[in-house]
SETI-886707 format. One record per residue (C-alpha): residue number from 1; residue in one letter; x, y, z. Coordinates in steps of 0.02 Angstrom, whole numbers, plus 50000, padded with zeros to 5 digits. Layout:
! residues N
ATOM resi resn    xx    yy    zz
ATOM  NUM    a     X     Y     Z
...
This chain:
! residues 479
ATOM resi resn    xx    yy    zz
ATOM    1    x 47618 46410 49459
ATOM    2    x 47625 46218 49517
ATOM    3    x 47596 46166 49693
ATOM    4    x 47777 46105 49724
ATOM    5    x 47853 46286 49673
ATOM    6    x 47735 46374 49776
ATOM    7    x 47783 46264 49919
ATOM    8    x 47947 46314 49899
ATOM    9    x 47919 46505 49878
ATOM   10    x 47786 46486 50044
ATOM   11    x 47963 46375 50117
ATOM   12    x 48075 46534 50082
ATOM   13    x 47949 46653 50162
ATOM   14    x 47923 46555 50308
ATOM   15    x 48122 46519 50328
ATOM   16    x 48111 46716 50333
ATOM   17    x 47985 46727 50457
ATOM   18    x 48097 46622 50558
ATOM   19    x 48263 46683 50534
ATOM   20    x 48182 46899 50545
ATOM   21    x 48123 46860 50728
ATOM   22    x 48299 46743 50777
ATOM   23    x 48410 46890 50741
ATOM   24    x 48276 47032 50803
ATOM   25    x 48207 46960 50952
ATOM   26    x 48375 46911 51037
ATOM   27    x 48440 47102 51011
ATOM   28    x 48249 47166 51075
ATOM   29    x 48261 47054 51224
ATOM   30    x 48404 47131 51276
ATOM   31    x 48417 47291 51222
ATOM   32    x 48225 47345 51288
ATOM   33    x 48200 47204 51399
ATOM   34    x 48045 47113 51461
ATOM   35    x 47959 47273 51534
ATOM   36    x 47972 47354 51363
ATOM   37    x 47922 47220 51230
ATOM   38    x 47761 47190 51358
ATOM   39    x 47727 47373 51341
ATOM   40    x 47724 47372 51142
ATOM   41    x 47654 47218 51124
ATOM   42    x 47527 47269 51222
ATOM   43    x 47485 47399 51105
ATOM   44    x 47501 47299 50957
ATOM   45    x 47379 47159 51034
ATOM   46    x 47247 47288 51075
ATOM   47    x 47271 47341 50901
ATOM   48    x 47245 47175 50850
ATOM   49    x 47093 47158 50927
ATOM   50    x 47021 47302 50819
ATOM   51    x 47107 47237 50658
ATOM   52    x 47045 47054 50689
ATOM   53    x 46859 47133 50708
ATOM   54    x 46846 47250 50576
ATOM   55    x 46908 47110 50444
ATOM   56    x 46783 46980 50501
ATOM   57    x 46820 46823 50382
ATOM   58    x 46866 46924 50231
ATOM   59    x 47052 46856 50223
ATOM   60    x 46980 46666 50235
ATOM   61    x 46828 46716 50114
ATOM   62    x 46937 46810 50013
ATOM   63    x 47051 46699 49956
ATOM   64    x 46932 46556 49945
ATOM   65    x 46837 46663 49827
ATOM   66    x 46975 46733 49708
ATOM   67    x 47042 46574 49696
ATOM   68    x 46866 46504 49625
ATOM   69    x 46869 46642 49506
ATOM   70    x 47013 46569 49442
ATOM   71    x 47069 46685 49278
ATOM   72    x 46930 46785 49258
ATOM   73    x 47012 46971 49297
ATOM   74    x 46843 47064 49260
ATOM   75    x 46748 46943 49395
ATOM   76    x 46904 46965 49517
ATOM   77    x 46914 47143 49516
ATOM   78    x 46732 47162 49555
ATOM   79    x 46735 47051 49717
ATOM   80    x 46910 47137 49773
ATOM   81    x 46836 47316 49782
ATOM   82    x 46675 47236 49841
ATOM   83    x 46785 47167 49993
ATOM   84    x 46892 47324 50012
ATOM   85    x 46742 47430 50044
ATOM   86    x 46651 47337 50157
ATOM   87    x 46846 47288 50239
ATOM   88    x 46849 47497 50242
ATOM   89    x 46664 47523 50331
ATOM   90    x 46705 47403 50447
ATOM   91    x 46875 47484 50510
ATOM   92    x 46826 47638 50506
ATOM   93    x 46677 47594 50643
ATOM   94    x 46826 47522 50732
ATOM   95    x 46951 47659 50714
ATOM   96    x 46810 47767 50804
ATOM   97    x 46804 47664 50942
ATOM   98    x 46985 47622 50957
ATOM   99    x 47037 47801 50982
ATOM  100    x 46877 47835 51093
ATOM  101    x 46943 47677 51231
ATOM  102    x 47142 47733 51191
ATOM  103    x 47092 47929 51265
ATOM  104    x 46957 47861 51413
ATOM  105    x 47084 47703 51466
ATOM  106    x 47179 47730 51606
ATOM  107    x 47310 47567 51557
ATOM  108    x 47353 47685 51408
ATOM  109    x 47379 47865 51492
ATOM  110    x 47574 47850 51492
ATOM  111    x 47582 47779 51317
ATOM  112    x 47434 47887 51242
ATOM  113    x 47549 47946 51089
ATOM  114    x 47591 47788 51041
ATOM  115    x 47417 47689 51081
ATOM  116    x 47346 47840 50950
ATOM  117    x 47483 47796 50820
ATOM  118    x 47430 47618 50836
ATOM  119    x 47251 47677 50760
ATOM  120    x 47368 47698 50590
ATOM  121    x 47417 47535 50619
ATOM  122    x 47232 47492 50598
ATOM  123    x 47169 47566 50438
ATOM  124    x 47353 47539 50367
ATOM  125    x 47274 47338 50400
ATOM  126    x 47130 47346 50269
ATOM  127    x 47249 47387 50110
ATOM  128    x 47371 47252 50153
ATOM  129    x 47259 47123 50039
ATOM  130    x 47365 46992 50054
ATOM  131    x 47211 46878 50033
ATOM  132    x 47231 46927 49836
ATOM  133    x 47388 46876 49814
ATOM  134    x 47338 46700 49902
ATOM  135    x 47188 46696 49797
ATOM  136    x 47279 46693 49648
ATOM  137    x 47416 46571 49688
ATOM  138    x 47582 46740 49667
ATOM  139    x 47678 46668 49835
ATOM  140    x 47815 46713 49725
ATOM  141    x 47785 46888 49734
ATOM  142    x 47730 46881 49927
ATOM  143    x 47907 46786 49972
ATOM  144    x 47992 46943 49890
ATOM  145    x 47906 47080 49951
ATOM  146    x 47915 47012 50110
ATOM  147    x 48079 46987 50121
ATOM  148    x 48149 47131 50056
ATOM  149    x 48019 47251 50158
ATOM  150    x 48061 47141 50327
ATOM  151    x 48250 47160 50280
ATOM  152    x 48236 47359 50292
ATOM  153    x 48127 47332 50448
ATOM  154    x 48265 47217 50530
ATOM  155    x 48401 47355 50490
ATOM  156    x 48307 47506 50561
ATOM  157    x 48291 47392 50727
ATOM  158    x 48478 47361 50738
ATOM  159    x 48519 47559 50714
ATOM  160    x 48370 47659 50779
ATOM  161    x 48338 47538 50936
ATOM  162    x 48486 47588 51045
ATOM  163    x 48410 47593 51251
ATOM  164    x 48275 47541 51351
ATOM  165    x 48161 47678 51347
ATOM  166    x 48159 47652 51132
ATOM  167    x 48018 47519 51148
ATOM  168    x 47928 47666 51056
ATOM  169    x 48057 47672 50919
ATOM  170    x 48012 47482 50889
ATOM  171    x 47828 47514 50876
ATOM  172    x 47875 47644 50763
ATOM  173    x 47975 47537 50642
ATOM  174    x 47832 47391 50654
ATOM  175    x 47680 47536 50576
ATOM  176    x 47808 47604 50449
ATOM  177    x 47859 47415 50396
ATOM  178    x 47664 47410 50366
ATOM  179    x 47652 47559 50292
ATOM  180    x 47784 47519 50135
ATOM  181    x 47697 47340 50146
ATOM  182    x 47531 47441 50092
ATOM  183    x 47606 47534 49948
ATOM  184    x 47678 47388 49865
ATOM  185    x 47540 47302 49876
ATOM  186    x 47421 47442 49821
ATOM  187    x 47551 47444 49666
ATOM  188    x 47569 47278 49644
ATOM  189    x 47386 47255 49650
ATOM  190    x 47354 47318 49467
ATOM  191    x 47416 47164 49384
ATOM  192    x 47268 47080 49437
ATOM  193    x 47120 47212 49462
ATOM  194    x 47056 47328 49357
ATOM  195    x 46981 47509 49393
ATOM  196    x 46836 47485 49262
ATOM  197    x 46735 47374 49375
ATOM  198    x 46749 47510 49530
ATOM  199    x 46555 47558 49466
ATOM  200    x 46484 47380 49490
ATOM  201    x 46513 47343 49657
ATOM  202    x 46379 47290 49789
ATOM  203    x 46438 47235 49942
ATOM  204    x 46253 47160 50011
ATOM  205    x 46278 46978 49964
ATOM  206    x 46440 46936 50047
ATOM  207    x 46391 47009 50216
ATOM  208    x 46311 46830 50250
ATOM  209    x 46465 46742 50215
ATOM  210    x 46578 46868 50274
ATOM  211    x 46492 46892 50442
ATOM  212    x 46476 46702 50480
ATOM  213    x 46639 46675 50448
ATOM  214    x 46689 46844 50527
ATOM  215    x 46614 46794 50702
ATOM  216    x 46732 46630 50670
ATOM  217    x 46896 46737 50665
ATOM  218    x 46839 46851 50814
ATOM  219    x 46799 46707 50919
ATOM  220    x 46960 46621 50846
ATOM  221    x 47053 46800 50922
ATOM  222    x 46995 46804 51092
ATOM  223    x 47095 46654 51158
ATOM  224    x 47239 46674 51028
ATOM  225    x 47267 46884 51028
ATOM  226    x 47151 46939 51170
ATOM  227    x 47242 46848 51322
ATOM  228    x 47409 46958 51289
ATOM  229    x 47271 47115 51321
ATOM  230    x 47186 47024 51473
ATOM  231    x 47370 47017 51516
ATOM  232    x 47416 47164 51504
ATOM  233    x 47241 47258 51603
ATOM  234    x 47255 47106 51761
ATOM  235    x 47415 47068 51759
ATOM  236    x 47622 47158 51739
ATOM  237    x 47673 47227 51560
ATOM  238    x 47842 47107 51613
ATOM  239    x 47714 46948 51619
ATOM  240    x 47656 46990 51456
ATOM  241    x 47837 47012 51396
ATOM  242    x 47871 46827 51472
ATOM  243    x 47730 46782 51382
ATOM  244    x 47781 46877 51218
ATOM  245    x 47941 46791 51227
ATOM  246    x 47862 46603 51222
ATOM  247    x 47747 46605 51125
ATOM  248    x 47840 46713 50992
ATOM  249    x 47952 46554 50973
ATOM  250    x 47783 46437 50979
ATOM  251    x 47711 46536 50847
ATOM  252    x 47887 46562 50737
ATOM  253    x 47877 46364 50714
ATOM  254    x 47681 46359 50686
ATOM  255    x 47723 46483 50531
ATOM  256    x 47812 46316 50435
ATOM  257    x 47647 46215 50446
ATOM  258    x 47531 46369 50391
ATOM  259    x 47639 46388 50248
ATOM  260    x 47566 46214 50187
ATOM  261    x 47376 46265 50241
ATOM  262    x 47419 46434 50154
ATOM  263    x 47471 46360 49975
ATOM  264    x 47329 46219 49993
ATOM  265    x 47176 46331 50009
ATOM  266    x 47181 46385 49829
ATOM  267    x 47235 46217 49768
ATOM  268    x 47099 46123 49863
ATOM  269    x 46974 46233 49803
ATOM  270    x 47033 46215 49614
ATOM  271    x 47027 46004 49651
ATOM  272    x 46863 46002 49745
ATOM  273    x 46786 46095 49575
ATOM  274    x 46882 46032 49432
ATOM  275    x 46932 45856 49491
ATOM  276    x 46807 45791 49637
ATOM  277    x 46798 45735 49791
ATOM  278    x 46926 45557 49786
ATOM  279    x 47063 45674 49712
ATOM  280    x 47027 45799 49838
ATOM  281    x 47045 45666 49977
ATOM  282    x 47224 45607 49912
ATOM  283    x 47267 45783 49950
ATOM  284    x 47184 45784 50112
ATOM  285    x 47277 45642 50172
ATOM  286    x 47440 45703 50115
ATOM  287    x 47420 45850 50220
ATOM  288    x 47411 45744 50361
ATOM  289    x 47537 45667 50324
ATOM  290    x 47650 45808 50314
ATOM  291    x 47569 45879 50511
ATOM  292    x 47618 45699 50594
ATOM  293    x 47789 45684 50507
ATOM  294    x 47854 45861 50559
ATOM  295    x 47753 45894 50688
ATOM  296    x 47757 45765 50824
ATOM  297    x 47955 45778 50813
ATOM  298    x 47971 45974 50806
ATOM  299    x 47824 46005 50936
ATOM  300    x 47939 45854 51059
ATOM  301    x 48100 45954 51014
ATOM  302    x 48044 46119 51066
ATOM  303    x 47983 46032 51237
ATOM  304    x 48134 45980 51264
ATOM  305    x 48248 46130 51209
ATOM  306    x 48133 46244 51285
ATOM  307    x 48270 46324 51415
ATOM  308    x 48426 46331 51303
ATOM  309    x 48287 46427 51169
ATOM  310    x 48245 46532 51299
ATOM  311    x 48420 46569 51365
ATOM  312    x 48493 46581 51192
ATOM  313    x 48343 46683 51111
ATOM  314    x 48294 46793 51263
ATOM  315    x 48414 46798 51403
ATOM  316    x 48413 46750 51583
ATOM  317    x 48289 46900 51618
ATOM  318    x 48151 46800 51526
ATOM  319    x 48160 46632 51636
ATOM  320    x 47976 46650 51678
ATOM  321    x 47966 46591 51486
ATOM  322    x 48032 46414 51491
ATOM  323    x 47891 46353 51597
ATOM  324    x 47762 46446 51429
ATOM  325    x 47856 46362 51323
ATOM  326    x 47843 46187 51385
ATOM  327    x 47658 46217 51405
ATOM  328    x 47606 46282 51251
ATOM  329    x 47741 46172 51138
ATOM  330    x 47580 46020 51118
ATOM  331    x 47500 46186 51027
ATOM  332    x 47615 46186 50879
ATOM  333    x 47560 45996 50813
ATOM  334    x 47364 46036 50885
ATOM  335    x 47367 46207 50776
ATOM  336    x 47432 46113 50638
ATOM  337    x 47315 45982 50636
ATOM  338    x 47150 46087 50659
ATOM  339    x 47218 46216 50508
ATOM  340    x 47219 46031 50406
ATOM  341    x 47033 46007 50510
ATOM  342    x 46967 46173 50492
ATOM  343    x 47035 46283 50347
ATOM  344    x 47057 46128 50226
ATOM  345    x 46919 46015 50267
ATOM  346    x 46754 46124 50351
ATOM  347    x 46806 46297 50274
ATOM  348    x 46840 46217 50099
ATOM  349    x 46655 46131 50103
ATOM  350    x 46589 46292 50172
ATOM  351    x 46549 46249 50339
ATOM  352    x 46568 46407 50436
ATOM  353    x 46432 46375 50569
ATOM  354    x 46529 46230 50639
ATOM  355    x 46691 46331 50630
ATOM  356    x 46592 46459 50744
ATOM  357    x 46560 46321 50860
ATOM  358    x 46747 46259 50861
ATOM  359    x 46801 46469 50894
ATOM  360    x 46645 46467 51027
ATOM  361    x 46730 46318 51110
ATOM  362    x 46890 46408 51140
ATOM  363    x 46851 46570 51159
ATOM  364    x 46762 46508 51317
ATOM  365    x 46883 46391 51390
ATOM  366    x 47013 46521 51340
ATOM  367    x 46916 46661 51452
ATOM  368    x 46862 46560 51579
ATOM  369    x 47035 46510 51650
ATOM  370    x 47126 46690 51598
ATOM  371    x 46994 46776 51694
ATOM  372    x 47011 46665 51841
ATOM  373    x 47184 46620 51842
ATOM  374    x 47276 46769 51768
ATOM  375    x 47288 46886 51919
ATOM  376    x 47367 46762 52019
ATOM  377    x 47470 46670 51908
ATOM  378    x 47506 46790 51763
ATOM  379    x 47578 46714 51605
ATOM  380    x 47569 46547 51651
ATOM  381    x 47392 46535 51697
ATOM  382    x 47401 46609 51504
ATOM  383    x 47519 46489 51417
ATOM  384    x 47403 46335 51507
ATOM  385    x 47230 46418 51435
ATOM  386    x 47335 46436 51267
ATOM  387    x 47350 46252 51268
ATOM  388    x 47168 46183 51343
ATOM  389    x 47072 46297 51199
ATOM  390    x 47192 46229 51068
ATOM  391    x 47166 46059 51129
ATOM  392    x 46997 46069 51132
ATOM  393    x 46946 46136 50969
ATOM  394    x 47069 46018 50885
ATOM  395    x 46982 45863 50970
ATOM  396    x 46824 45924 50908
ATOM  397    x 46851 45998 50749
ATOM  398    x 46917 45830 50702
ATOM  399    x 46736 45745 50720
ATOM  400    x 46668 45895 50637
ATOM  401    x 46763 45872 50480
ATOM  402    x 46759 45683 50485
ATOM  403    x 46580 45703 50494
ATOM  404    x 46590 45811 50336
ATOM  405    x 46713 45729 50224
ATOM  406    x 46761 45550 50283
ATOM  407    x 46938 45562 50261
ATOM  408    x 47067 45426 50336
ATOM  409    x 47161 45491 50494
ATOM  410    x 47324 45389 50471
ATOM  411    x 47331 45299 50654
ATOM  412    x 47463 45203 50620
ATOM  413    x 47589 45338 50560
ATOM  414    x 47547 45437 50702
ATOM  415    x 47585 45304 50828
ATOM  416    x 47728 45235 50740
ATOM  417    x 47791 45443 50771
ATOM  418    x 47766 45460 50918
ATOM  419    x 47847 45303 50968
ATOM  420    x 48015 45329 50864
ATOM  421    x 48022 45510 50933
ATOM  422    x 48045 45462 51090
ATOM  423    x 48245 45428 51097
ATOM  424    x 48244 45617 51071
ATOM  425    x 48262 45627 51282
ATOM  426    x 48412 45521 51262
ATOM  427    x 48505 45633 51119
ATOM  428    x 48455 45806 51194
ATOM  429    x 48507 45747 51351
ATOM  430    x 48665 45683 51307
ATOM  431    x 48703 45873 51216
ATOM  432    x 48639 45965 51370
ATOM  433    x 48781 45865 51465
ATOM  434    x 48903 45867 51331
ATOM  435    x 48940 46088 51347
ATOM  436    x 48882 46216 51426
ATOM  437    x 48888 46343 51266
ATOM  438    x 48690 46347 51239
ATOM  439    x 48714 46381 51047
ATOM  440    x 48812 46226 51046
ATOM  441    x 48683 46115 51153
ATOM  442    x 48549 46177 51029
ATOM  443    x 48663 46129 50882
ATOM  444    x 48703 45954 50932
ATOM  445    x 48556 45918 50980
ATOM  446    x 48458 45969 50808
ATOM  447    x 48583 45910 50721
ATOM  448    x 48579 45735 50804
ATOM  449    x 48392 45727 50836
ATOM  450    x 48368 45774 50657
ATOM  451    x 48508 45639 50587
ATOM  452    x 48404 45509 50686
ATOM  453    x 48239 45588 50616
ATOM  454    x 48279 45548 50441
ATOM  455    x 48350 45404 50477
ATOM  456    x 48202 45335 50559
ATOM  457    x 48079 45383 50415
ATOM  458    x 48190 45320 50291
ATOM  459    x 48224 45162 50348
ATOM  460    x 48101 45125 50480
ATOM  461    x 47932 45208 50458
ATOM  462    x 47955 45225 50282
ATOM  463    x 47863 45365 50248
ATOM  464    x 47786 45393 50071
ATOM  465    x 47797 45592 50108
ATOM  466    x 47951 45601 50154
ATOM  467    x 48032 45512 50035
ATOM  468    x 47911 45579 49915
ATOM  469    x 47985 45739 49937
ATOM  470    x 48155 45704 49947
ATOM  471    x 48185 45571 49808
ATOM  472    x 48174 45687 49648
ATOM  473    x 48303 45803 49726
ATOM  474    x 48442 45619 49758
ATOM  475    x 48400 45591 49586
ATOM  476    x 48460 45759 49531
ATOM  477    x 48619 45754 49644
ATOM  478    x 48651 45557 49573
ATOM  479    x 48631 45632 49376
């Protein structure tokens, strides 16, 4: 399947895993309110934790690895159960010593039932294997199953969750939307793996690669999943509900630029091998270019929006979000650019000990001010270590992969974006004024920010992405 069709499939799914969370979290918001979507999330973050462990870097190596494989279905099915039983040993350790801190905890004694269920939620993980599906370049298939499955989960919200004490109805829902997740999958799975190579496995030589880059995703965990838990043990399940809220919108718009990352890995893997290094260096550079020409404008609109969003998405009960939002809004473009950094550049070229470095970096930044600040200053002393690790890592990552593939950061484009975004203020301000409907503040001002976007790039910066993209479909419209 060709790059620009599994753009569009990885477009669809991440529309989806917009749109699932705009018409959920509003009704969640309100319906079990801040106290009760801290209280699950909790429980879903500790889980997390566990999950994030027990998988070490087998998504990342996995799909880097099936992808090299390219058609060869005896090879492939060897390394997949190869990675599903050490993905198994691993989890089960974990389960062990999930359910051993869920019955001695004291922050889980009320919620013990559904802290236990959430050890499901853990071995459910290791059969998910979405990394195969990656590997082998079927977003087609991932689009669909995820829309359809996230479609049932989205309807079972809007009946079953009904008052505030059916937070646990909600966690519920989220295992069991796993659960039919796994046997699709499992299903699914047979088009591409065979059962005769289950005798050949031996697991010994990825641990290497596997644990390096494992101890880059656990690292990567503590100061992206672990501060909701440090939250949740030093501070109020409501302040990790405020949190929860924020940074589920932060994260909704992060999902558009990991779709790119998501459809590049196996497609700069494929270059790098078949076609060398210059070709793999025009892609490169186009993936920048994509990060500055969405990303500087979306990350500057969310700044701005951030208190209509909240209002609109949340409800007056989550104003301790707006200030999260603001703070953490730089994290969209820096995320962006360091998956471009990190996953494209140092992963691609197999440089996991310097991704260790990058995950030691804000894992320790990210601890350092949660530990310090969070007990006095709850989710915001979050949100603001959120944005300092991010920062951080992106600065630095970007040395580390010019240092290992001397790409061209485009300057110029970047500054020319910045500079064009910033009449932005004027428009948003101008709709704030205009009403005081919030849906119709946020639709003015998108729809006037983004009229002035494209006509910017068009006309102005001139953007070779951009038009790239959008000149084939005016060509269509003109025939």
């Amino acid at each position: 399947m060709s790059i620009k069709k599994n753009f569009i499939y990885n477009f669809l799914l991440t529309g989806s895993n917009l749109l699932f969370p705009l018409l959920t979290f509003p009704y969640l918001s309100r319906i079990i309110g801040a106290e009760g979507l801290g209280i699950s999330n909790f429980i879903l973050s500790y889980c997390q934790n566990y999950i994030i462990i027990a998988a070490l870097g087998l998504p990342v190596y996995g799909v880097r690895e099936i992808a090299r494989l390219g058609d060869d279905k005896e090879k492939r099915s060897k390394l997949f159960f190869e990675l599903i039983s050490l993905h198994l040993i691993f989890t089960g350790i974990l389960f062990i010593i999930y359910t051993v801190t869920v019955l001695l905890s004291p922050q889980f004694h009320e919620y013990k039932n559904l802290a236990l269920l959430g050890g499901g939620y853990i071995m459910l993980s290791v059969f998910t294997i979405e990394w195969l599906f990656s590997g082998v370049n079927d977003f087609k298939y991932i689009t669909i199953r995820s829309i359809i499955i996230r479609s049932l989960s989205v309807l079972a919200i809007f009946i079953f969750v009904r008052q505030k004490d059916d937070f646990n109805v909600y966690f519920i829902i989220t295992v069991i939307t796993l659960f039919l997740t796994v046997l699709v999958n499992v299903n699914y799975a047979r088009k591409y793996v065979s059962l005769r190579s289950l005798s050949q496995i031996n697991i010994r030589h990825h641990l290497k690669s596997v644990s390096v880059l494992g101890i880059y995703v656990i690292l990567t965990s503590i100061y992206s999943v672990i501060p909701v838990t440090l939250l949740g043990f030093f501070s109020t399940k409501s302040a990790v509900g405020y949190y929860y809220g924020a940074n589920k919108i932060i994260r909704m718009v992060i999902s558009f630029f990991t779709a790119l990352t998501t459809v590049m890995i196996p497609k700069l893997n494929l270059v790098l091998e078949m076609k060398g290094r210059d070709e793999y260096k025009k892609e490169v550079q186009k993936s920048l270019s994509f990060v500055i020409t969405f990303g500087i404008p979306i990350t500057f609109l969310v700044f701005l929006l951030a208190n209509p969003l909240i209002m609109l998405l949340a409800g007056k009960e989550f104003q301790n979000s707006i200030f999260c939002i603001q703070m953490m809004a730089p994290v969209i473009l820096s995320v962006a650019f360091a998956q471009v950094f990190v996953i494209l550049i140092l992963s691609i070229n197999r440089r996991e000990t310097e991704m260790v470095l990058l995950s030691a970096l804000g894992m320790v930044i990210s601890l350092i001010i949660n530990i310090i600040f969070i007990p006095g200053y709850g989710e915001r002393a979050t949100a603001v270590s959120q944005f300092s690790a991010e920062l951080a890592v992106t600065v630095v990552s970007f040395f580390l992969a010019k240092r290992c593939f001397d790409f061209n950061f485009p300057i110029q484009l970047f500054l020319l974006n910045v500079l064009f975004v910033l009449p932005f203020l004027f428009f948003t301000h101008v709709c704030l004024r205009l009403t005081n409907n919030i849906f119709l503040q946020l639709l003015f001002s998108g729809a006037s920010c983004g009229s002035y976007f494209i006509f910017y790039q068009w006309f102005i910066v001139k953007d070779k992405f951009l038009i790239g993209l959008i000149e084939p479909y005016l060509k269509r419209l003109k025939n």
